[in-house]
TITI-172936 format. One record per atom (N, C-alpha, C, CB): atom name; x, y, z. Coordinates in Angstrom, 1 decimal, m for minus. Glycine has a CB too. Layout:
// TITI-172936
ATOM  site      c1      c2      c3
ATOM    CA       X       Y       Z
...
END
This chain:
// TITI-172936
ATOM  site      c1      c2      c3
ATOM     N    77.7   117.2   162.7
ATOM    CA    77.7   116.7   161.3
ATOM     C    78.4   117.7   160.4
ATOM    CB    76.2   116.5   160.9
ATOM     N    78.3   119.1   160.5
ATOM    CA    78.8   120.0   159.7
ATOM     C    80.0   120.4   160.1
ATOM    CB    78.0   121.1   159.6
ATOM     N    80.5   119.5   161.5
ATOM    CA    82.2   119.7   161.6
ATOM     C    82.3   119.0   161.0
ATOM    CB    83.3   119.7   162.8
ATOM     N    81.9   118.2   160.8
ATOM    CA    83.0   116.8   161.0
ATOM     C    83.0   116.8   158.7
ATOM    CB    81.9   114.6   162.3
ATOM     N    82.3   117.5   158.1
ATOM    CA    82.0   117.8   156.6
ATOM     C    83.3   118.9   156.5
ATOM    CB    80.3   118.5   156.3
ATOM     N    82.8   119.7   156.9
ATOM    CA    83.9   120.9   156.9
ATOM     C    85.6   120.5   157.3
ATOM    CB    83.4   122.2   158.1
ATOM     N    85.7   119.7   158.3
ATOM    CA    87.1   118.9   158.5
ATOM     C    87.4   118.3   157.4
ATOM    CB    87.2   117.9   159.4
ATOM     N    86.6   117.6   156.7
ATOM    CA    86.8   116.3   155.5
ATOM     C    87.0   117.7   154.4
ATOM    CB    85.0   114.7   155.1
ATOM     N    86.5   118.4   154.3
ATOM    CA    86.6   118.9   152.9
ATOM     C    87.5   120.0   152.5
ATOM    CB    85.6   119.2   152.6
ATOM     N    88.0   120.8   153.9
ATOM    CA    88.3   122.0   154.3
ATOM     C    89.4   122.4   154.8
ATOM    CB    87.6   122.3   154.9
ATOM     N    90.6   121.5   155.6
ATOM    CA    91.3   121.6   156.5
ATOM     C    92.0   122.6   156.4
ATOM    CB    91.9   120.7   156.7
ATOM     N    92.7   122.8   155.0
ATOM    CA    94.0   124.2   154.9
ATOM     C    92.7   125.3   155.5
ATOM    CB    95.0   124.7   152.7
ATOM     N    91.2   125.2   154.9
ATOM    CA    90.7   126.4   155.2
ATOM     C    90.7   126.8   156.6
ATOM    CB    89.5   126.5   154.7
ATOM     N    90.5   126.2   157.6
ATOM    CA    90.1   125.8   159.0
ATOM     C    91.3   126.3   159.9
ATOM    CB    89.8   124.2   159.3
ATOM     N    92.8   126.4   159.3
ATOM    CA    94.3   125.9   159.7
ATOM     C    94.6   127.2   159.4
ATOM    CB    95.2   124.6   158.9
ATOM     N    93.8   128.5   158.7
ATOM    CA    93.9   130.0   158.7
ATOM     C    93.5   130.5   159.7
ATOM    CB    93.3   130.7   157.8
ATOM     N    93.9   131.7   160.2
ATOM    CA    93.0   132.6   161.7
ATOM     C    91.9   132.9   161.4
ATOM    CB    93.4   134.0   162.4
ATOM     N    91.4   133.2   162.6
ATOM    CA    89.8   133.7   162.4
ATOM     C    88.9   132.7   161.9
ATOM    CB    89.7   134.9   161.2
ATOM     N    89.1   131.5   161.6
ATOM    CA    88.6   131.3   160.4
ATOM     C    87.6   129.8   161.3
ATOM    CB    89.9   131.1   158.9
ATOM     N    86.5   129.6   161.2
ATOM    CA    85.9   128.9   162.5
ATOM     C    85.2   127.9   161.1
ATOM    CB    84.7   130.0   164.1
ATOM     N    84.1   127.2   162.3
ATOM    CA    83.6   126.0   161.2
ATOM     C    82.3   126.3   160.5
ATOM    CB    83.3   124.6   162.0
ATOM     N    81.6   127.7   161.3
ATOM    CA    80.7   128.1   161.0
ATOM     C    80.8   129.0   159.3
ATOM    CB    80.4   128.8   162.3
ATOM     N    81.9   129.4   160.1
ATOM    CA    82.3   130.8   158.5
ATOM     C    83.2   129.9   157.3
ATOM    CB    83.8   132.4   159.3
ATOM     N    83.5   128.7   157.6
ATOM    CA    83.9   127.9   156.6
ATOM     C    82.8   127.0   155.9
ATOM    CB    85.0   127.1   157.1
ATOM     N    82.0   127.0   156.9
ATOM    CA    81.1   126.0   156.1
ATOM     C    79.8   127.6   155.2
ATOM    CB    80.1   124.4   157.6
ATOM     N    80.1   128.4   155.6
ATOM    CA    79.3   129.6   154.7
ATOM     C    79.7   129.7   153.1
ATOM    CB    79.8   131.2   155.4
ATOM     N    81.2   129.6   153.2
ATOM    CA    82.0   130.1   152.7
ATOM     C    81.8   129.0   151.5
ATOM    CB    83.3   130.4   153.4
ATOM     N    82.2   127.7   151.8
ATOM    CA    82.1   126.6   150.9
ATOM     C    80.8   126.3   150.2
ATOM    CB    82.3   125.6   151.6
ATOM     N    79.5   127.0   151.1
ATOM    CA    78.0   126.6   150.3
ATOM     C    78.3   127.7   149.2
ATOM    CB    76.1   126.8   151.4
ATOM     N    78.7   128.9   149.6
ATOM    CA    78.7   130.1   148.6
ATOM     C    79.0   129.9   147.2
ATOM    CB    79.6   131.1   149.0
ATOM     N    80.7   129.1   147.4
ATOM    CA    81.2   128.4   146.0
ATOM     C    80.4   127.8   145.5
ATOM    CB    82.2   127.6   146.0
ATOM     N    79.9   126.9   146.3
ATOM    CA    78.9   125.7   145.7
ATOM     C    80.0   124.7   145.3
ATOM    CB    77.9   126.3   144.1
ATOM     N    79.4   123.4   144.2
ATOM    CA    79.9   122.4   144.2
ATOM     C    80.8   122.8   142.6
ATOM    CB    78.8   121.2   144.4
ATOM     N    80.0   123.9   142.3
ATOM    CA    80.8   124.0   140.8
ATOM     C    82.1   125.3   140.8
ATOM    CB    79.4   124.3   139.4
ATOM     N    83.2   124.8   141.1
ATOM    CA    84.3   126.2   141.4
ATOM     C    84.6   126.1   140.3
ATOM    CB    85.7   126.2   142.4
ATOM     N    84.9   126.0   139.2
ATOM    CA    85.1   126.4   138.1
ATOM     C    84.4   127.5   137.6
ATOM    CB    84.9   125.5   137.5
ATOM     N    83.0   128.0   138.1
ATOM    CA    82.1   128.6   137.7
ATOM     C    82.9   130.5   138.0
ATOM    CB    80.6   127.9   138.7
ATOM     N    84.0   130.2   139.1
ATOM    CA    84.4   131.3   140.0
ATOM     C    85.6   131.2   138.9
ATOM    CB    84.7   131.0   141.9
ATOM     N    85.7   132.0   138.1
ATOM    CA    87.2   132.3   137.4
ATOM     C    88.3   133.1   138.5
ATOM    CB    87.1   133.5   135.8
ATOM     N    88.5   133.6   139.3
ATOM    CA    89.2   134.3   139.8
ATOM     C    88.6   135.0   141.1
ATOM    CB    89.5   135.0   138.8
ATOM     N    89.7   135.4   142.2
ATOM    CA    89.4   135.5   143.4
ATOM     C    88.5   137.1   142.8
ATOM    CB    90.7   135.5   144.5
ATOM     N    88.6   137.7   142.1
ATOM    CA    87.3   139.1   142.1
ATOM     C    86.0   138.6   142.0
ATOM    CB    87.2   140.2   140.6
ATOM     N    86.1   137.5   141.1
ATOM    CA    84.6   137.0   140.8
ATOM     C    84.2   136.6   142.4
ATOM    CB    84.6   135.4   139.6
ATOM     N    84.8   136.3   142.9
ATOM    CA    84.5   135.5   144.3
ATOM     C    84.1   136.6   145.6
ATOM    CB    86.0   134.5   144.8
ATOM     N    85.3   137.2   145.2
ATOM    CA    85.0   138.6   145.9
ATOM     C    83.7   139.1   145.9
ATOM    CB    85.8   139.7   145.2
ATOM     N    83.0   139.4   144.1
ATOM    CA    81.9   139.7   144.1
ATOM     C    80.6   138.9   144.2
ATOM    CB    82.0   140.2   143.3
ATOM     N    80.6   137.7   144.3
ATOM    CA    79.8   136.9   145.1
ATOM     C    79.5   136.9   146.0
ATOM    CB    80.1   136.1   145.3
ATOM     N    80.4   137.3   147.0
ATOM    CA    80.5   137.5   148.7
ATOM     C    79.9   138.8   148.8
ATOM    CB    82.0   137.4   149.5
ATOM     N    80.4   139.8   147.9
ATOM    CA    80.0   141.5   148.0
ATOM     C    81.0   141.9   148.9
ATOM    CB    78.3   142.0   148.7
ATOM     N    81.7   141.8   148.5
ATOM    CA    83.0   142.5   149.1
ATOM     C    84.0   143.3   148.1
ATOM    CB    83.9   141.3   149.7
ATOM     N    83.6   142.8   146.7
ATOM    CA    84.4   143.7   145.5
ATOM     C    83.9   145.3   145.8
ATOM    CB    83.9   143.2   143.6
ATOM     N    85.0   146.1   145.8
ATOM    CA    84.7   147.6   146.1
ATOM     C    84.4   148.2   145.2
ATOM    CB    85.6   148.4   146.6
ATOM     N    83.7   149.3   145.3
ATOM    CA    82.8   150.2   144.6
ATOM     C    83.1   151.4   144.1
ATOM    CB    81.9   150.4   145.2
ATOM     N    83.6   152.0   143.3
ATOM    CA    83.7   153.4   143.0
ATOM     C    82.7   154.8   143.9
ATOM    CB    83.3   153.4   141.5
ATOM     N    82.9   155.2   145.1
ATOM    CA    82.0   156.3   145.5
ATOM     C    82.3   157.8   145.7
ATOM    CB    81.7   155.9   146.6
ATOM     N    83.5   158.0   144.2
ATOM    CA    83.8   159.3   144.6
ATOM     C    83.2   160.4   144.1
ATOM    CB    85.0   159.5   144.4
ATOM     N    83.9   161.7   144.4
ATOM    CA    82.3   162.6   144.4
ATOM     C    83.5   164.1   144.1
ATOM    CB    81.0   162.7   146.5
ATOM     N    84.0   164.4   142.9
ATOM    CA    84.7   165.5   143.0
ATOM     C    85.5   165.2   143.3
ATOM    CB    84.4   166.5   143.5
ATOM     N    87.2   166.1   144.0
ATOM    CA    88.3   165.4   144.6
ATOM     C    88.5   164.5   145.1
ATOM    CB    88.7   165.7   145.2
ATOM     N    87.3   164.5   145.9
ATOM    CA    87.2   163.2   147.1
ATOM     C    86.9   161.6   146.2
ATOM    CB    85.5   163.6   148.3
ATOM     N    88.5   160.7   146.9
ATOM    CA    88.3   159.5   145.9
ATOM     C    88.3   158.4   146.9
ATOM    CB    89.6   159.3   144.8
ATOM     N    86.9   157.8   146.8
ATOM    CA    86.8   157.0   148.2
ATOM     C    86.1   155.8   147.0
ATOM    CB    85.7   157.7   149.8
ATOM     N    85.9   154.5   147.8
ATOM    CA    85.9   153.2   147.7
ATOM     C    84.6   153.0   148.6
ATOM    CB    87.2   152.5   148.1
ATOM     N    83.7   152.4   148.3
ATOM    CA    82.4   151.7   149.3
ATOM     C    82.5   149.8   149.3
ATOM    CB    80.5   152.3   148.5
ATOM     N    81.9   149.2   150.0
ATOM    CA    81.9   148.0   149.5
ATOM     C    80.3   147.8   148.6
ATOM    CB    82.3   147.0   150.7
ATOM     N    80.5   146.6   147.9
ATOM    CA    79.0   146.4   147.1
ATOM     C    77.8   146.3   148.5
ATOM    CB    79.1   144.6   146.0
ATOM     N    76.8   146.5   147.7
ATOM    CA    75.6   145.8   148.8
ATOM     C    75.2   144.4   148.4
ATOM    CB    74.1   146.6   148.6
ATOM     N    75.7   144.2   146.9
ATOM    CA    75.0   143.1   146.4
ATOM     C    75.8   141.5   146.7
ATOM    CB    74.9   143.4   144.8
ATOM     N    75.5   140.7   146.6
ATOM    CA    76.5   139.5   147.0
ATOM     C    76.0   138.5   147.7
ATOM    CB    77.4   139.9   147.8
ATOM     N    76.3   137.8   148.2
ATOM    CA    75.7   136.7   149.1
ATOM     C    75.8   136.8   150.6
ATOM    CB    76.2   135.5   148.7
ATOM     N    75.1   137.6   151.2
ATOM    CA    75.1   138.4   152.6
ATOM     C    75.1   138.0   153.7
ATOM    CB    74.4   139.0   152.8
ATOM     N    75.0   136.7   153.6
ATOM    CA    75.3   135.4   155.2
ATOM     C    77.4   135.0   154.5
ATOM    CB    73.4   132.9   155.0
ATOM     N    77.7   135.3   153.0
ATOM    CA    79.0   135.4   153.0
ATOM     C    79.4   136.1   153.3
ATOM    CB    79.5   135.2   152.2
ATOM     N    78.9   137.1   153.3
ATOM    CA    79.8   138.7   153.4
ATOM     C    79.5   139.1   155.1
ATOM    CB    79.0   140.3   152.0
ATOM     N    78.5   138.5   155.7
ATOM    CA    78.7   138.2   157.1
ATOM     C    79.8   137.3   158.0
ATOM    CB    77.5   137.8   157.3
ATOM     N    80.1   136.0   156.9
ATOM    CA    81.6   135.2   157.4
ATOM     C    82.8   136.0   157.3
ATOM    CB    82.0   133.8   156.5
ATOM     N    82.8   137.0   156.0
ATOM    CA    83.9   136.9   155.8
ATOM     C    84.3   138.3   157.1
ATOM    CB    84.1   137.0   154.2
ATOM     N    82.7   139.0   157.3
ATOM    CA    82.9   140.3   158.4
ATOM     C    83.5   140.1   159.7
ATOM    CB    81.7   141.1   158.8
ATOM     N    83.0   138.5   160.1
ATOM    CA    83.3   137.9   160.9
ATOM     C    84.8   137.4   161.4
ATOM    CB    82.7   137.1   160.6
ATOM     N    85.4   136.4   160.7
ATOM    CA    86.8   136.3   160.1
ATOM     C    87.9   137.7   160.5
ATOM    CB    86.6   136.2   158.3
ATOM     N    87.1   138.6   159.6
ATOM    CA    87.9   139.8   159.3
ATOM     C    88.1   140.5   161.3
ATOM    CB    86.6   141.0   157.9
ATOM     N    86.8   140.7   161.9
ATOM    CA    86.6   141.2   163.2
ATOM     C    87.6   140.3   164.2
ATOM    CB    85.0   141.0   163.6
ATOM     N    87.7   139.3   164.2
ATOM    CA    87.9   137.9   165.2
ATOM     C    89.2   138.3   165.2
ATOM    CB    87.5   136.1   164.5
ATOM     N    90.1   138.5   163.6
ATOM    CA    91.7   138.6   163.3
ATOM     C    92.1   140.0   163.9
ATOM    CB    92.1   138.6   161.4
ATOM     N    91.1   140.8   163.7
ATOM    CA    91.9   142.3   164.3
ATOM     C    91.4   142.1   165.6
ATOM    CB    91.3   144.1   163.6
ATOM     N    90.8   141.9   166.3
ATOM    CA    91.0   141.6   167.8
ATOM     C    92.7   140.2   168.2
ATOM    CB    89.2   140.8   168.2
ATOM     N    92.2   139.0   167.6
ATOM    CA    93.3   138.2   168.2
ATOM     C    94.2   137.9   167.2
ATOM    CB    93.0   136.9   168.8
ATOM     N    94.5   138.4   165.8
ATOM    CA    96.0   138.3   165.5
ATOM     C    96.7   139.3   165.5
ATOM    CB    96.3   137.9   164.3
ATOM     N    97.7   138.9   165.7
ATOM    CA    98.9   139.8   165.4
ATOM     C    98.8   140.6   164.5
ATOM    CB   100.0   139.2   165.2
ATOM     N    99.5   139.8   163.7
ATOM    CA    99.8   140.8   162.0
ATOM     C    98.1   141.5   161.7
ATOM    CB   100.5   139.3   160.0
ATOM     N    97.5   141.4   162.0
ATOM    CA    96.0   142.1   161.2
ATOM     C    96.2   143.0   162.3
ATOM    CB    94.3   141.2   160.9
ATOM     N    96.0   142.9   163.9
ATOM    CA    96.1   144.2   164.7
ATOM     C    97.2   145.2   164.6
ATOM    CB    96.2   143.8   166.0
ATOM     N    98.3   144.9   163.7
ATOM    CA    99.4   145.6   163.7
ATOM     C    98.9   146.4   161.9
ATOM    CB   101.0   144.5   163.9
ATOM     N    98.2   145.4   161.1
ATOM    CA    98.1   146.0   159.9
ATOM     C    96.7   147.8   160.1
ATOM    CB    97.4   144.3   158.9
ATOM     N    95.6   147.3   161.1
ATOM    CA    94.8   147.8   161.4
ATOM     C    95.6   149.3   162.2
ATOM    CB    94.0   146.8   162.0
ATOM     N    96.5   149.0   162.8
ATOM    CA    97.0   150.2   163.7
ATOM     C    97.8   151.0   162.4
ATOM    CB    98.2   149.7   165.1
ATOM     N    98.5   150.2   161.0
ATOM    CA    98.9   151.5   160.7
ATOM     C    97.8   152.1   159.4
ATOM    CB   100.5   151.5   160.4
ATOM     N    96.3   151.3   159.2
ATOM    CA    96.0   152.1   158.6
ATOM     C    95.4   153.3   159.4
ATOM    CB    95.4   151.5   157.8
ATOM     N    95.0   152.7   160.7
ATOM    CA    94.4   154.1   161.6
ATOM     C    95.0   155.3   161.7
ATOM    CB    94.2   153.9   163.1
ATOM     N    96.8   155.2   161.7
ATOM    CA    97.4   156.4   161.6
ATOM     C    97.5   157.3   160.1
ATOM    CB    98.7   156.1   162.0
ATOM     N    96.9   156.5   159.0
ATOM    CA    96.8   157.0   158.0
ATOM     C    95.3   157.9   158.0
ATOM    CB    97.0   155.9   157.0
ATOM     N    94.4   157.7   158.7
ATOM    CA    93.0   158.4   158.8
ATOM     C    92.2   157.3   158.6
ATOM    CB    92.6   159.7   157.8
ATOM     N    92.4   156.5   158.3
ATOM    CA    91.2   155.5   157.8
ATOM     C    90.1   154.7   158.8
ATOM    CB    91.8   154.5   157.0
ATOM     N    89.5   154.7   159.0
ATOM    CA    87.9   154.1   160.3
ATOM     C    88.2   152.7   159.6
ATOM    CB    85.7   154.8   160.1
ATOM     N    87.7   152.0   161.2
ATOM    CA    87.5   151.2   161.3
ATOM     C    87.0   150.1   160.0
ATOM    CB    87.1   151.6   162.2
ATOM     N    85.7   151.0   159.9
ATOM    CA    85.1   150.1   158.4
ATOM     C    85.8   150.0   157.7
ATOM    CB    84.1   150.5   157.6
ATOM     N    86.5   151.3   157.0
ATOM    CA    87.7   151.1   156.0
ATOM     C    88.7   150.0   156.2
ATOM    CB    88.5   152.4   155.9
ATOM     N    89.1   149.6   157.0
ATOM    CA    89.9   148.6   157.4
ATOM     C    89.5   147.4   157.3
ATOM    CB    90.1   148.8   158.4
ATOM     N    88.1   147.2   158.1
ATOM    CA    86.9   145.8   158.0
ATOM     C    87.3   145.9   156.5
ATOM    CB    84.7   146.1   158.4
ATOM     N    86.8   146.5   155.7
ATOM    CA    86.4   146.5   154.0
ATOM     C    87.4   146.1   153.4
ATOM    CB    85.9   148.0   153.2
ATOM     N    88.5   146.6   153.6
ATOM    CA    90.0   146.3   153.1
ATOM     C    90.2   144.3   153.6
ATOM    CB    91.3   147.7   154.3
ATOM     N    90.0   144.6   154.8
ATOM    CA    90.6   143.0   155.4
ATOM     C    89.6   141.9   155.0
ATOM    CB    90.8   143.0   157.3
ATOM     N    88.2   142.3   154.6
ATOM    CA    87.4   141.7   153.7
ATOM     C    87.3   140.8   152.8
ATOM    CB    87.1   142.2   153.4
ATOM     N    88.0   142.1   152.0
ATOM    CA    88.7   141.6   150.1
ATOM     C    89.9   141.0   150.0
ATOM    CB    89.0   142.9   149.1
ATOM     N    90.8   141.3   151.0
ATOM    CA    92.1   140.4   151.4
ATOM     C    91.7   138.8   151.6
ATOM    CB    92.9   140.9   152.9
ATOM     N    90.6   138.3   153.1
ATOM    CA    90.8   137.2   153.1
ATOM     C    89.7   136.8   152.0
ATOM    CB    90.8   136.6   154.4
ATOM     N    88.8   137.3   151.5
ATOM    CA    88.0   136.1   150.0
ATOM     C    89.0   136.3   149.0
ATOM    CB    86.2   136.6   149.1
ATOM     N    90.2   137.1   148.5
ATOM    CA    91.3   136.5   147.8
ATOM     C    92.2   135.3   148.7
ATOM    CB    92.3   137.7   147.4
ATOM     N    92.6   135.8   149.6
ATOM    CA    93.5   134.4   150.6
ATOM     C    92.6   133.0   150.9
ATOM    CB    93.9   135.0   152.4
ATOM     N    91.2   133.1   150.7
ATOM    CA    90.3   131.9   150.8
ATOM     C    89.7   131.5   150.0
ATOM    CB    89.5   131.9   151.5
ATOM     N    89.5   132.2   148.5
ATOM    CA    89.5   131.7   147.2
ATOM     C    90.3   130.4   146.8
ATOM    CB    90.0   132.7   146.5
ATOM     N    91.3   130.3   146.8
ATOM    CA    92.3   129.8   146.5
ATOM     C    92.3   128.0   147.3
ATOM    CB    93.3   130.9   146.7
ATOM     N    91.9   128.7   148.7
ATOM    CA    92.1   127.0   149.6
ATOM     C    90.8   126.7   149.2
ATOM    CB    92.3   126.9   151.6
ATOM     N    89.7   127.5   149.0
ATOM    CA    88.0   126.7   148.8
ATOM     C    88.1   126.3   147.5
ATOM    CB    86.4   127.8   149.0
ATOM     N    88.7   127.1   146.1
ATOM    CA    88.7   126.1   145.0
ATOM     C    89.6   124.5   145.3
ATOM    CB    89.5   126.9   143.6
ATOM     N    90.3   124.5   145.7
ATOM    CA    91.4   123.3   145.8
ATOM     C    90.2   122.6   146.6
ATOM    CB    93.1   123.6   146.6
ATOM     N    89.8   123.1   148.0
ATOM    CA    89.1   122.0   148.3
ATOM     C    87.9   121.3   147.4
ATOM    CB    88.7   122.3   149.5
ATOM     N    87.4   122.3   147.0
ATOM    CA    86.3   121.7   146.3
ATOM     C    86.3   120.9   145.0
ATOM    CB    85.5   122.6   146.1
ATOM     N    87.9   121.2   144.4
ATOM    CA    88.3   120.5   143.1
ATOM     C    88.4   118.8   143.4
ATOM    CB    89.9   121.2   142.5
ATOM     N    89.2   119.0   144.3
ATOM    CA    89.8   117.8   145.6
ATOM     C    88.4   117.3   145.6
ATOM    CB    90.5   118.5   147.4
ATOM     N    87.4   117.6   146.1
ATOM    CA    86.3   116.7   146.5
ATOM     C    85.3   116.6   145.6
ATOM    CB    85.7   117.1   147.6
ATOM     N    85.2   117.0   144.3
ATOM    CA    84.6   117.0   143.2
ATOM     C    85.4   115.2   142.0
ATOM    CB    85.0   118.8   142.6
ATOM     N    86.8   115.4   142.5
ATOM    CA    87.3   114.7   141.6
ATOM     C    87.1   113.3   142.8
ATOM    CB    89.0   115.3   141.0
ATOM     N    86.9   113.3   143.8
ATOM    CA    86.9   111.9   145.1
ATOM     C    85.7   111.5   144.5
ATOM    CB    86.8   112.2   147.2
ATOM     N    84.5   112.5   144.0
ATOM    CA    83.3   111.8   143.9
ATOM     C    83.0   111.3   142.9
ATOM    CB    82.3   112.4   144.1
ATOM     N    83.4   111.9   141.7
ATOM    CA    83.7   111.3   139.7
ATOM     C    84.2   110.3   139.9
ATOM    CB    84.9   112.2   138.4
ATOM     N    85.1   109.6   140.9
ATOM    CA    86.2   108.7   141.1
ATOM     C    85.6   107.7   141.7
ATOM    CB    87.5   109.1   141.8
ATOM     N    84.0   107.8   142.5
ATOM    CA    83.6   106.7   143.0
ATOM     C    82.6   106.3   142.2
ATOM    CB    83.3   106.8   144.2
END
């Protein structure tokens, strides 16, 4: 039942890597039915808890992610994020050169995080505008 919803409502989302039916249908309750509500992929970002955090301390200028957010989202999107640096390409190649820069693993998760809820912002408003206006229309 929840493929066959997520197919009808979702497809460009589904048609990205990483990106399964489980973590699309997370992703879509998160928005909710009202995307308008989401001005912009930060706002969305910070929904999920993936907007980064100021954690520096003296010279040292480092970034944390939020704690706060919606944490079965920010579990899709860890998801997503893990799945791509194992089987894509371009994210395993993106991941190798932040490792030569010093940066761990998490730093990278955290980074590839806030990338795809901006890159999935964008297909979940459309879908949901798309299926908001099918239902006004019936």
């Amino acid at each position: 039942m929840i493929r066959t919803l997520v197919r009808r409502t979702a497809p460009a989302l589904l048609a990205r890597p990483g990106i399964g039916i489980h973590s699309a249908a997370q992703l879509l309750m998160t928005a909710g039915g009202n995307p308008e509500r989401l001005r912009n992929d930060a706002a969305f970002a910070a929904l999920c808890g993936v907007s980064p955090v100021q954690a520096s301390s003296g010279q040292t200028h480092r970034h944390r992610l939020s704690r706060g957010g919606d944490r079965a989202a920010n579990n899709a999107l860890w998801t997503i994020a893990n799945n791509r640096m194992i089987h894509d390409t371009r994210t395993r190649e993106f991941a190798a050169r932040r490792k030569t820069t010093g940066d761990s693993r998490n730093d990278t998760l955290r980074v590839l995080k806030r990338y795809i809820a901006r890159e999935t912002f964008g297909l979940i408003r459309d879908a949901l505008r798309h299926e908001n206006a099918l239902d006004t229309a019936a």
